[in-house]
SEMARNU-663760 format. One line per 8 residues: number of its first residue (from 1); their letters; for each residue x, y, z of C-alpha. Coordinates in steps of 0.1 Angstrom, whole numbers. Layout:
<pts>
NUM> a> X,Y,Z ~ ...
</pts>
This chain:
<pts>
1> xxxxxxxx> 0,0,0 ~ 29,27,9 ~ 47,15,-22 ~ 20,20,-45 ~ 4,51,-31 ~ 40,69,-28 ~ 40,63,-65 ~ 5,70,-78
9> xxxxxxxx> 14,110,-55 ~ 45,112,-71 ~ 29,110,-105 ~ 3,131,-101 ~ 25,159,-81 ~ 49,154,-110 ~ 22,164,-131 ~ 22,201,-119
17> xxxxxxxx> 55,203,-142 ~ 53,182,-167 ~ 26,174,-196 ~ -3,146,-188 ~ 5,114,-213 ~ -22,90,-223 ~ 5,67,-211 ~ 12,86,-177
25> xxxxxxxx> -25,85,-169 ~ -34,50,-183 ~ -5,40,-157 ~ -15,61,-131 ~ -50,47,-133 ~ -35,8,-131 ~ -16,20,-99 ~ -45,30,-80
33> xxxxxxxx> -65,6,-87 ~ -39,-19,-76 ~ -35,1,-44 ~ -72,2,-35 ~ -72,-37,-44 ~ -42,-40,-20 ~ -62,-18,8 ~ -94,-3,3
41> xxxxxxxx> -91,28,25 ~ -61,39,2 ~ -87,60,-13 ~ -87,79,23 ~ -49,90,10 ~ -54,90,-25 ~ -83,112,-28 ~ -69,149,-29
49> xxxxxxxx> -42,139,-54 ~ -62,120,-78 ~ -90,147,-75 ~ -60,176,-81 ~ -53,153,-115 ~ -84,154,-126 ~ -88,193,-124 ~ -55,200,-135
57> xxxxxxxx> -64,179,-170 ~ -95,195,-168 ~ -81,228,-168 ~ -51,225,-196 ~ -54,248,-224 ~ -50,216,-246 ~ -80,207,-271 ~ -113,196,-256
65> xxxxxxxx> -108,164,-276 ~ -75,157,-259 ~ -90,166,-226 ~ -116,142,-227 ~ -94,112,-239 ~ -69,122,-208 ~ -98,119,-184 ~ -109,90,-200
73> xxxxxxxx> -73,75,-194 ~ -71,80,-160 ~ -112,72,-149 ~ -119,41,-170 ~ -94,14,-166 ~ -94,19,-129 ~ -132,21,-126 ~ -133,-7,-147
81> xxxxxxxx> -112,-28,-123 ~ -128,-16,-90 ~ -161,-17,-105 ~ -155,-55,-113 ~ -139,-61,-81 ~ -170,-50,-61 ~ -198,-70,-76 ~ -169,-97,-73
89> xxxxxxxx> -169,-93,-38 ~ -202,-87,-32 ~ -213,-120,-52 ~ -189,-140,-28 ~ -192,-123,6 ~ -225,-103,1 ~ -206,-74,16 ~ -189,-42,-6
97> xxxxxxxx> -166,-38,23 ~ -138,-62,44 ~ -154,-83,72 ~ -130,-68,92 ~ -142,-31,87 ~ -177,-42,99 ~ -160,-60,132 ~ -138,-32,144
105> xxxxxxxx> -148,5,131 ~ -170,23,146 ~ -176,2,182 ~ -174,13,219 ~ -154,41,223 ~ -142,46,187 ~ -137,84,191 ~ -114,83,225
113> xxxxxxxx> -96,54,214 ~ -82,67,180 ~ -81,103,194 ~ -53,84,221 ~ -36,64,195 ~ -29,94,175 ~ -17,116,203 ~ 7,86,214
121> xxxxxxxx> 19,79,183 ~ 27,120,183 ~ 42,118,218 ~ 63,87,215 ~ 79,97,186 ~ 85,135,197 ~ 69,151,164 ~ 51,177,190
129> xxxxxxxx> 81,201,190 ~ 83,198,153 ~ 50,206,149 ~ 47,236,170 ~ 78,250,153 ~ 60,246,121 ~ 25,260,131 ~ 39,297,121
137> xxxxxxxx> 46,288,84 ~ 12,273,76 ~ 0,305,57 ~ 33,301,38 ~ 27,262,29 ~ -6,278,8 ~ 15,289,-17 ~ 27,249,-21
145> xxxxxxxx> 2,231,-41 ~ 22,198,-33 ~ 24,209,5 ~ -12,220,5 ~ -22,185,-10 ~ 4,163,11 ~ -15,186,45 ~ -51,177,31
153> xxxxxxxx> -39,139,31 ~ -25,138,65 ~ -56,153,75 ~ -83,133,58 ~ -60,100,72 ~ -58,111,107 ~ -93,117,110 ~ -101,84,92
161> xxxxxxxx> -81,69,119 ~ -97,87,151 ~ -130,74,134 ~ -121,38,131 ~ -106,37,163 ~ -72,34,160 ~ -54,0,165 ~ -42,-22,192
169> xxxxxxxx> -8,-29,170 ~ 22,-6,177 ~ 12,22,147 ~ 10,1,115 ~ -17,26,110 ~ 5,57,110 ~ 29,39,83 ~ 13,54,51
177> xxxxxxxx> 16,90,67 ~ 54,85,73 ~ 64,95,34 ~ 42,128,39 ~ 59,136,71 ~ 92,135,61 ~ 87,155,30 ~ 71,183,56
185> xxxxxxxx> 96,183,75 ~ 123,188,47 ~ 102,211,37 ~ 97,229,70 ~ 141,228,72 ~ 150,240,38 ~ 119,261,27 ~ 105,278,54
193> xxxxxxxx> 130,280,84 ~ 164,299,78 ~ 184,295,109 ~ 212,267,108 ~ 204,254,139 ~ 167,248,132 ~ 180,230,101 ~ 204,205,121
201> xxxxxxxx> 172,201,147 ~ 149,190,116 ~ 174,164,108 ~ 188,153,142 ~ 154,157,159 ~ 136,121,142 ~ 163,102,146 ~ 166,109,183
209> xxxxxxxx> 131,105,182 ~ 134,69,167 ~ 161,58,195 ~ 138,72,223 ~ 105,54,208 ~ 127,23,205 ~ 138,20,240 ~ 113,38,257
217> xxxxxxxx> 75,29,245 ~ 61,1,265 ~ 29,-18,269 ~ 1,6,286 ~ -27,-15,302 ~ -47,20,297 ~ -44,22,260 ~ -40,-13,246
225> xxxxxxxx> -13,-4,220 ~ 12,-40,218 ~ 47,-32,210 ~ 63,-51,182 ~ 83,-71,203 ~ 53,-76,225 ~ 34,-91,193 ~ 65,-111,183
233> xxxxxxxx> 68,-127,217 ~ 32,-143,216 ~ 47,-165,189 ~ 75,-175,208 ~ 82,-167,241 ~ 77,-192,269 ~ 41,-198,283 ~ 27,-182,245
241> xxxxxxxx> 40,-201,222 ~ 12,-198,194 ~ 36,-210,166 ~ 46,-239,190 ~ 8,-247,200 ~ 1,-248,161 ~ 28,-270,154 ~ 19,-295,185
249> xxxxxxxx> -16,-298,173 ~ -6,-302,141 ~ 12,-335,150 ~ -18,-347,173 ~ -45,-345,150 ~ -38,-346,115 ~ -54,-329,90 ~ -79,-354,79
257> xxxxxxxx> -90,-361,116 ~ -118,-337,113 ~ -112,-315,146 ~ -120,-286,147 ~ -105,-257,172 ~ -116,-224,179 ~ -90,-198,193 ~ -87,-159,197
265> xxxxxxxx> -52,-164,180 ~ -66,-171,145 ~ -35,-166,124 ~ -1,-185,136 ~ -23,-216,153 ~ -48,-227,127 ~ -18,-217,97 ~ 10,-245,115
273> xxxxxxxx> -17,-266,129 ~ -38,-271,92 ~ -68,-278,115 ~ -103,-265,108 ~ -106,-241,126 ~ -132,-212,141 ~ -116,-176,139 ~ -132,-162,174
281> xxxxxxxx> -126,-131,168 ~ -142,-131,140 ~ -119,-115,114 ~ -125,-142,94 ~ -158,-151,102 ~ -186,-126,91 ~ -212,-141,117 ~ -191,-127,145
289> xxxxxxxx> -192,-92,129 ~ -227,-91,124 ~ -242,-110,160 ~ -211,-115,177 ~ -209,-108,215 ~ -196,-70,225 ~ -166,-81,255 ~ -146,-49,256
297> xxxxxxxx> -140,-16,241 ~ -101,-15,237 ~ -92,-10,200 ~ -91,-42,171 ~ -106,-66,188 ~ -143,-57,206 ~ -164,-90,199 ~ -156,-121,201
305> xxxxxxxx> -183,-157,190 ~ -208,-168,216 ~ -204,-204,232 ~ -237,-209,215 ~ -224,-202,182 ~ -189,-227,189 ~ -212,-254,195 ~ -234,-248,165
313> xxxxxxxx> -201,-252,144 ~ -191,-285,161 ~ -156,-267,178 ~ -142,-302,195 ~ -111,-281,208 ~ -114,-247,224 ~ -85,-229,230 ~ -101,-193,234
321> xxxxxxxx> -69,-169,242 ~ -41,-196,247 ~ -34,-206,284 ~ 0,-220,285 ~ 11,-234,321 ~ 43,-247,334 ~ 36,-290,335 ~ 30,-286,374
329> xxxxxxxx> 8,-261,375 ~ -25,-263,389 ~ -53,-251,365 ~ -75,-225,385 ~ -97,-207,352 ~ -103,-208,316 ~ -104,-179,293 ~ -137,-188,279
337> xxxxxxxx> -161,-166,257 ~ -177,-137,279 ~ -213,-155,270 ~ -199,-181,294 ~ -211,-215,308 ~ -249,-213,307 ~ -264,-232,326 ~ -286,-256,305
345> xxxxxxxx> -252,-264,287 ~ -239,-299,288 ~ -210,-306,310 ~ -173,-304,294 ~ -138,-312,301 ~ -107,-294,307 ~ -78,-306,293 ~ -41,-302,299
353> xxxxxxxx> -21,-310,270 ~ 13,-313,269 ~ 30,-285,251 ~ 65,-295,254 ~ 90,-309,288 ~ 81,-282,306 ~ 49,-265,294 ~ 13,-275,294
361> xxxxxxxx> -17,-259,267 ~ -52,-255,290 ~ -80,-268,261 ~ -115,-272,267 ~ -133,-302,253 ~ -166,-296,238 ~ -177,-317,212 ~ -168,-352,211
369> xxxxxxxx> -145,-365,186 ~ -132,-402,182 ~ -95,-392,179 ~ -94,-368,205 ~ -105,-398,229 ~ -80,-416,216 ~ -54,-398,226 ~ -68,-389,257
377> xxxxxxxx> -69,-423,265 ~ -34,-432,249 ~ -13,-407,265 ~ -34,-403,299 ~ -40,-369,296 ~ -52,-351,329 ~ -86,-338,323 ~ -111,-320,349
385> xxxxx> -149,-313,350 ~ -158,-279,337 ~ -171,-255,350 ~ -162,-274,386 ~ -189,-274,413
</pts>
């Protein structure tokens, strides 16, 4: 998406200068429909420069003729694509938009929640100063159509992002803007501001900023933003482990077996497991979006499937958000479902499966499955009523 969208604004700024091709806008229309396949909310960033391409051919003192066949290079082979790719989608998912849109924008607390991953994102990287110092020179910028447009774009983005709610991952969101802000604030150094020490601040200033972010930001219980290395650990650290609980499963019941699991870590476990499997959170699973249960109002992830709907699709395995024990440990909870145990549910077993020589994976039984009572049986696997008396 950065790729593409860097490219599809460098063409059309280039356009101020130079003379619009039938062969520079019948590219420029491939590119952004190939970055509004690759992300749909690219049109959030794309919108002021594409809309600046069509006035500008609008406005040349070319023929009408060759106006009209300009336009018609840039409009019609991307409409044509995006136009296909809808009734595509909506033929196959009965939706226009990504499951995923309909699962986490616009839930509890939208507004607070991307207001606070904006201001952090601000904070942690030090861009406050910066922008302070380049408040004063915003009248000047309107002479910049490129600056003008590059401002609109950050603008439009942030405010699609305080809408949505932000995100829960450390500021993948605030990737696309990072082009714009670096060209603003060479800019800001070489355009606007004329002392010699301001200039050496512009440069030195992010990549201080970079260090401090690096070995400073941490996880805040209060605003739910994970830290890369935070993320990275759930696939690997000790008592997480998701790569290695996809793995193990993988080993226990084979592909053909017919188990299914359901698990809040939808990506690494099913994808090294190759088990069916029932994508809680429902980023894959459009029932979720539509009628899943509301648990929590931190950013990415607000509902999660009822147990009724688990047992509806035949889940043998749950693993909900994986509980990974040390072997001796003695298993006081379970992270189920917020629906919970109700009470005219059957009776199901807990399950402590060995991980590896010192590590035990918490499952819950739930639907009954030959293989799985196999092994059970084979391996003497400690199980426990649930929910206990």
């Amino acid at each position: 998406q950065i790729s593409l969208c860097t490219i599809i604004i460098f063409l059309c700024l280039n356009g101020i200068s130079t003379i619009w091709t039938p062969t520079r806008l019948f590219l420029l229309s491939f590119l952004i429909a190939g970055a509004i396949l690759t992300r749909l909310d690219s049109v959030v960033l794309l919108a002021p420069f594409t809309a600046y391409a069509v006035i500008a051919i609008s406005r040349t003192s070319t023929p009408r003729k060759q106006r009209t066949t300009g336009m018609a290079f840039l409009i019609l082979p991307a409409a044509f694509i995006i136009v296909s790719w809808f009734f595509w989608k909506h033929s196959l998912y009965g939706n226009l938009l990504p499951n995923s849109f309909y699962l986490k924008a616009g839930g509890k607390g939208s507004f607070h929640n991307g207001t606070t991953y904006l201001l952090t994102f601000f904070a942690s990287y030090l861009f406050f100063p910066i922008i302070v110092a380049v408040i004063p020179f915003i009248k000047q910028a309107r002479q910049t159509a490129e600056i003008v447009l590059m401002m609109i774009a950050l603008l439009l983005w942030t405010t699609y992002i305080v809408l949505v709610g932000g995100d829960f991952m450390e500021f993948r969101f605030m990737a696309p803007l990072l082009p714009f802000l670096f060209i603003l604030f060479t800019w800001a150094s070489m355009e606007v501001l004329r002392s010699a020490f301001l200039h050496t601040a512009f440069m030195v200033i992010p990549i201080i900023a970079s260090v401090y972010h690096a070995n400073v930001f941490a996880y805040d219980p209060r605003i739910h933003i994970e830290p890369i290395a935070m993320l990275n650990g759930h696939l690997t650290h000790p008592y997480e482990n998701w790569i290695g609980i996809g793995k193990r499963l993988g080993e226990l019941f084979n592909q053909g077996s017919g188990v299914t699991i359901a698990t809040t870590a939808a990506g690494a476990i099913p994808y090294y497991s190759h088990l069916r499997s029932v994508d809680m959170l429902g980023v894959n699973d459009s029932w979720v979006a539509d009628s899943g249960y509301e648990f929590t109002s931190f950013p990415g992830h607000q509902k999660i499937a009822s147990l009724g709907y688990l047992l509806s699709r035949n889940v043998h395995l749950l693993i909900s958000h994986p509980l990974v024990l040390p072997r001796a440990a003695f298993v006081t909870d379970f992270p189920m479902p917020p629906a919970g145990i109700l009470s005219n549910l059957p009776e199901f077993k807990l399950i402590e499966l060995p991980l590896t020589a010192s590590e035990k994976l918490i499952v819950l039984y739930m639907t009954p499955h030959p293989t799985v009572d196999s092994l059970i049986a084979a391996h003497n696997w400690k199980t426990s009523r649930f929910p206990r008396d």
